[in-house]
Structure formats: C-alpha cells, structure tokens
N, C-alpha and C positions, 0 to 999 in steps of 0.2 A: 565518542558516544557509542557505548553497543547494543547495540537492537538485537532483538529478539528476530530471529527468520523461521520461516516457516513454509515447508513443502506444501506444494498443491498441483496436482495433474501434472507433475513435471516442471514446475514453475518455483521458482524460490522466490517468497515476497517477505519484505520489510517491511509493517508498520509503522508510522513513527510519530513522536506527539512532542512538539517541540512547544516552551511558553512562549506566547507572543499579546502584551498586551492583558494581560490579567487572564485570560484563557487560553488553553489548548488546541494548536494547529494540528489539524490531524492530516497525515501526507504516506506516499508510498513510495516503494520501489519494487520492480518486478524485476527478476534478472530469469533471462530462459536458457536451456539446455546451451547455447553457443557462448554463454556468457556475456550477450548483452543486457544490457538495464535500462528502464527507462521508469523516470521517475516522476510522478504526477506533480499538477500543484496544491495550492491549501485545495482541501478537500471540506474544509467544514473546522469553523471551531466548539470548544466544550470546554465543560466547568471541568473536568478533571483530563489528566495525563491516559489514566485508564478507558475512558469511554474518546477518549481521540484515539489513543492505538485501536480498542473493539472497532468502531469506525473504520477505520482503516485499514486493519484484515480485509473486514466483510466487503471493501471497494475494491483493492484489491483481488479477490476472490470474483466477484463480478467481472471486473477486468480478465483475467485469465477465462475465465465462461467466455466471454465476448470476444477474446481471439481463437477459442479454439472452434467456434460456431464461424466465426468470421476473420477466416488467416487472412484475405489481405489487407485488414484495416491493421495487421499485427506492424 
C-alpha cells in the first residue's frame, strides 16, 4: 500500500483509509524527528476512501498540536 505522507511541524503523518465492511476506516500514523511511529486505531468510518484519508490528516494534525502543547502525553 503507498500512502501519501505529509510534513507538519516536524512530524511526518500518514493518513490512511482502508475498506472495511462497505465503508472507509480512516486511521494514522505519526512518525517524529527520532523515527518513531505510533499508529492510532479506527478513527471513524466514511462513504468514501477520500473523506477517511481528509479525516485522517486533520486527526493527525490535532494529534501533533497535542504533543507539542503537551510533550509528556507524546
């Protein structure tokens, strides 16, 4: 599978929209400057592939806000 990655404040995140069941599981991965990753679970599903990845940026994205306001929950 190749996903689409995308920078944000230092952070490389993964959207990703896998089918599950007649709709789209929208899910992440964040990987930071040391090269680790940590990958969430179903985040939400959707009628399309496109709006589970948009989904999935924008948790992502939130995610990254939220460790860098709050390093040690990172």
């Amino acid at each position: 599978m190749n996903q689409t990655r995308f920078g944000y404040r230092g952070f490389v995140i993964i959207p990703m929209a896998a089918f599950d069941g007649g709709l789209y599981a929208a899910m992440t991965i964040i990987c930071d400057d040391r090269g680790q990753q940590r990958a969430s679970g179903v985040l939400g599903h959707f009628n399309s592939a496109e709006e589970a990845s948009a989904f999935a940026l924008t948790a992502g994205k939130n995610e990254v806000d939220h460790r860098l306001w709050h390093p040690a929950a990172a």
